[in-house]
C-alpha positions as CSV (number, residue, x, y, z in Angstrom):
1,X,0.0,0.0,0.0
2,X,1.3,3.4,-0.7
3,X,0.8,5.5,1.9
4,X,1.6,8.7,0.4
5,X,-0.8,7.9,-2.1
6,X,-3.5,7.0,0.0
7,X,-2.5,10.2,1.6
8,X,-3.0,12.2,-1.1
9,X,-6.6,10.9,-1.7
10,X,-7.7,11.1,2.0
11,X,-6.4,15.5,1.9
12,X,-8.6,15.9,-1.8
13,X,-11.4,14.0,0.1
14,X,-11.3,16.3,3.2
15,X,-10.4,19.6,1.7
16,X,-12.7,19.1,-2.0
17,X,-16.5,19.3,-1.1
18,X,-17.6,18.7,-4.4
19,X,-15.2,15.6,-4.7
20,X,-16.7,14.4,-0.7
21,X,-20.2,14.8,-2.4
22,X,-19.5,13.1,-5.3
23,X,-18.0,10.0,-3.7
24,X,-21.1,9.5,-1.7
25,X,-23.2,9.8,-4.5
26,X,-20.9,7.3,-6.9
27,X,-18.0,6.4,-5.3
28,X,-16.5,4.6,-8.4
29,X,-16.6,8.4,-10.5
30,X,-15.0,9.7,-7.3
31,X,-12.0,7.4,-7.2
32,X,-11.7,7.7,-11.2
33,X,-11.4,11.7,-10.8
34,X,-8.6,11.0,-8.1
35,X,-6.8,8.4,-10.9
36,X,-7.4,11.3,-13.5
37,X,-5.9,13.8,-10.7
38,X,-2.7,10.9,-10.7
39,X,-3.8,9.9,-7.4
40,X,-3.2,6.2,-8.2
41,X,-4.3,3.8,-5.7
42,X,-4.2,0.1,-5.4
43,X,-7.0,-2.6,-6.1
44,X,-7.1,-3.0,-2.1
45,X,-6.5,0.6,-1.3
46,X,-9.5,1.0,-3.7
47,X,-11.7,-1.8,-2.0
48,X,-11.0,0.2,1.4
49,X,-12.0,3.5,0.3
50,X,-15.1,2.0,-1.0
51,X,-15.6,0.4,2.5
52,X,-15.3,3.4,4.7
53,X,-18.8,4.5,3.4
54,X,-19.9,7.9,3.0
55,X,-21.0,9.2,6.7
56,X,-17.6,9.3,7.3
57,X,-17.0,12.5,5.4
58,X,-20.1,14.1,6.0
59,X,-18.6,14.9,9.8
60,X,-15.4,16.2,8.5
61,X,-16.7,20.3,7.9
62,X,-17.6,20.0,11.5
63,X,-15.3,18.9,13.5
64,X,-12.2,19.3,11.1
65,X,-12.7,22.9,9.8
66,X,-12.4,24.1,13.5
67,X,-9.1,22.5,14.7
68,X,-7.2,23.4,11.7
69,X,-5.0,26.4,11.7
């Protein structure tokens, strides 16, 4: 697994609202924006992003956008 990568995807998921809505509407066109971005992820690191689910990133403008500086 390439963390960096994975990295990469986690930051555009967090800070891109558009991308956050997308992904929980179609996960698959979110992930194939990211590979068109060069964000290239693994089979697996693809099978975990599509496992997380999308109420995970509906918290994040919540309780991220506060605590960062």
């Amino acid at each position: 697994m390439s963390r960096y990568m994975v990295g990469i995807a986690l930051d555009a998921l967090l800070d891109d609202e558009e991308l956050r809505v997308r992904f929980a509407i179609d996960p698959i066109d979110a992930l194939v924006d990211l590979a068109i971005r060069g964000i290239s992820l693994t089979p697996e690191e693809i099978e975990a992003f599509m496992r997380i689910g999308a109420h995970l990133w509906s918290w994040t403008d919540d309780v991220v956008a506060g605590r960062i500086h």
